[in-house]
Backbone as CSV, one residue per row, in Angstrom:
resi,resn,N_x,N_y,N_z,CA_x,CA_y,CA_z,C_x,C_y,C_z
1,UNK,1.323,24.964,4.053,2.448,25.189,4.957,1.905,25.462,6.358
2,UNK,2.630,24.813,7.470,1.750,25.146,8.724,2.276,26.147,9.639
3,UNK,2.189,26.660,9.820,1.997,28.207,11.207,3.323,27.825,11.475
4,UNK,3.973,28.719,12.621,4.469,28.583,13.382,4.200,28.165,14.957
5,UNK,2.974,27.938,15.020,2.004,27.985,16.303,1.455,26.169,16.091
6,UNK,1.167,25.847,14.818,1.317,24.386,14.328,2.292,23.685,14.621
7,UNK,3.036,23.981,13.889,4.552,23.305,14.067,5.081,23.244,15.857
8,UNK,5.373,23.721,16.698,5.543,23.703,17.702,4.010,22.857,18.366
9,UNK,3.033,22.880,18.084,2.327,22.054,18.830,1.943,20.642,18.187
10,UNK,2.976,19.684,17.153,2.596,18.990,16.654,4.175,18.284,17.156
11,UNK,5.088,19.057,17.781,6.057,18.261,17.889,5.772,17.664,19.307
12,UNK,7.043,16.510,19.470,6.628,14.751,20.208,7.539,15.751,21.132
13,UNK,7.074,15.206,22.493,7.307,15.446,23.739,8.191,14.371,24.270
14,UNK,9.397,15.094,24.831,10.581,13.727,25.041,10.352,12.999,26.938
15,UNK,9.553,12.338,26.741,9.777,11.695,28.571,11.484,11.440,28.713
16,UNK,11.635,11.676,30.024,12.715,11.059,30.952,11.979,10.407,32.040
17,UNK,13.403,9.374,32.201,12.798,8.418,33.264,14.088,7.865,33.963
18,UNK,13.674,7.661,35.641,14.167,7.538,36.730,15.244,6.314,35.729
19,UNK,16.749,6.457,36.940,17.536,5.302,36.321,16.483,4.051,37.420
20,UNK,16.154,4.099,38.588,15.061,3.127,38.773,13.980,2.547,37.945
21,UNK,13.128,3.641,37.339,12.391,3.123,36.460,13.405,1.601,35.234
22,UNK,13.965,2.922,34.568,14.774,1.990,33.525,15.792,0.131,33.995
23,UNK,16.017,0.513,35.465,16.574,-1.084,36.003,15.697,-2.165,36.087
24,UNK,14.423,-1.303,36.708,13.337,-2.265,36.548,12.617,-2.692,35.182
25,UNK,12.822,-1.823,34.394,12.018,-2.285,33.041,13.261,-3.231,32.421
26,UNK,14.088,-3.098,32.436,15.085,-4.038,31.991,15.196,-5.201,32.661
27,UNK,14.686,-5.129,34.237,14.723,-6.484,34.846,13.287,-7.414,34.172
28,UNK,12.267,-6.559,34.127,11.217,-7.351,33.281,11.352,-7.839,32.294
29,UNK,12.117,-6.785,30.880,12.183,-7.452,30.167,13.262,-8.922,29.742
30,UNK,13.980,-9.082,30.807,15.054,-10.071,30.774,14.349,-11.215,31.354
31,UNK,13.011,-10.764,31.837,12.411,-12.019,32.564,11.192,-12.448,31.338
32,UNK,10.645,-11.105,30.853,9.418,-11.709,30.040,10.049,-11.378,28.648
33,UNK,8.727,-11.369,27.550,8.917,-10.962,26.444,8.989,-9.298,25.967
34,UNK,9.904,-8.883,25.461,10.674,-7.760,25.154,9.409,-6.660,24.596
35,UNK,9.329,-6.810,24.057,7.632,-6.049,23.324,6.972,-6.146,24.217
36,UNK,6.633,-7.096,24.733,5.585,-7.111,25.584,5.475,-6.040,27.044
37,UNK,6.546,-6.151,27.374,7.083,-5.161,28.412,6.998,-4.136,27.588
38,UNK,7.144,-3.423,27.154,7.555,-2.625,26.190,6.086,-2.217,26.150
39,UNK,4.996,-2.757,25.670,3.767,-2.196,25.435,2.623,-2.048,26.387
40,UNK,2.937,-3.114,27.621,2.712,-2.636,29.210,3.002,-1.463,29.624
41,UNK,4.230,-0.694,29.333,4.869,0.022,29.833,4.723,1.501,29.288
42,UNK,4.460,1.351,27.990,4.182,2.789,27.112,5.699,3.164,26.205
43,UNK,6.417,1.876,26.233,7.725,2.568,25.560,7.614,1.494,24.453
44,UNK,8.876,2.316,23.336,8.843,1.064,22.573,10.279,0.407,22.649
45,UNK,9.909,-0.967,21.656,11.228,-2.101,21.867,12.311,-1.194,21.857
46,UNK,12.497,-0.434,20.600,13.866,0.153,20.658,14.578,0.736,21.706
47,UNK,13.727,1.332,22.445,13.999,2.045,23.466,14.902,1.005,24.546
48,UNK,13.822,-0.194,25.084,14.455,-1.333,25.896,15.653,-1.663,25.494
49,UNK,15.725,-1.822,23.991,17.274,-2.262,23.840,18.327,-1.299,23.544
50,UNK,17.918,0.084,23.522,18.930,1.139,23.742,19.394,1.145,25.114
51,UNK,18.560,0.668,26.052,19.056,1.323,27.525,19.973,-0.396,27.632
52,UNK,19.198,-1.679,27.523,20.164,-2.589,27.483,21.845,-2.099,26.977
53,UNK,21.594,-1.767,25.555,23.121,-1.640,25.291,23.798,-0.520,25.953
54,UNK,23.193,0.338,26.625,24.146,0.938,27.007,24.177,0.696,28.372
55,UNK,23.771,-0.218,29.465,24.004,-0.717,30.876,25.126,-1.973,30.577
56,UNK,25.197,-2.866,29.097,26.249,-4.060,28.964,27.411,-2.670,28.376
57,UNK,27.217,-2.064,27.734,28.153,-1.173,27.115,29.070,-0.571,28.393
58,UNK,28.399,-0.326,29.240,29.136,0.300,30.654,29.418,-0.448,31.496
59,UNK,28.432,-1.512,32.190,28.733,-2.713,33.189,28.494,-2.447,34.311
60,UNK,27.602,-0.990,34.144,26.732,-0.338,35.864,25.289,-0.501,35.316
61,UNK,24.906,-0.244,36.295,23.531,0.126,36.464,23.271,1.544,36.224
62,UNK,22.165,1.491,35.761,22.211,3.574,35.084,22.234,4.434,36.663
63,UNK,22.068,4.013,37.660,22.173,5.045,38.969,23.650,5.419,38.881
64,UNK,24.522,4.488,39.050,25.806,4.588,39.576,26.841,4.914,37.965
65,UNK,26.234,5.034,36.981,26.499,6.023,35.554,26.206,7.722,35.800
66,UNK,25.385,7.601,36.092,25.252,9.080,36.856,25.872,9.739,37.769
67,UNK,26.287,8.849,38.495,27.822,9.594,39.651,28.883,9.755,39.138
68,UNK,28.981,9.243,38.378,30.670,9.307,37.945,30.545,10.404,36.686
């Protein structure tokens, strides 16, 4: 069974990222291959196509999701 001092230092660290970052990684990947961007970048596929569905899901760009 591991510590309590284990457990807290074995858990995954959540990045956030600029709605810039994310327009541009979506503009790459609409230009190149999806993984591929994806493994340039340090994220994975799922991720690319979570932020896809939710920029067609809304019909903004993630900056102007954030104002409203």
């Amino acid at each position: 069974m591991k510590s309590k001092k284990e457990e807290v230092t074995t858990r995954a660290v959540r990045s956030t990222y600029t709605a810039s970052f994310k327009e541009q990684a979506l503009e790459r990947a609409d230009k190149d291959d999806t993984p591929k961007v994806a493994q340039d970048l340090g994220l994975t596929e799922e991720t690319l196509y979570v932020w896809r569905a939710k920029r067609r899901h809304t019909g903004q760009p993630f900056a102007e999701q954030k104002l409203q």
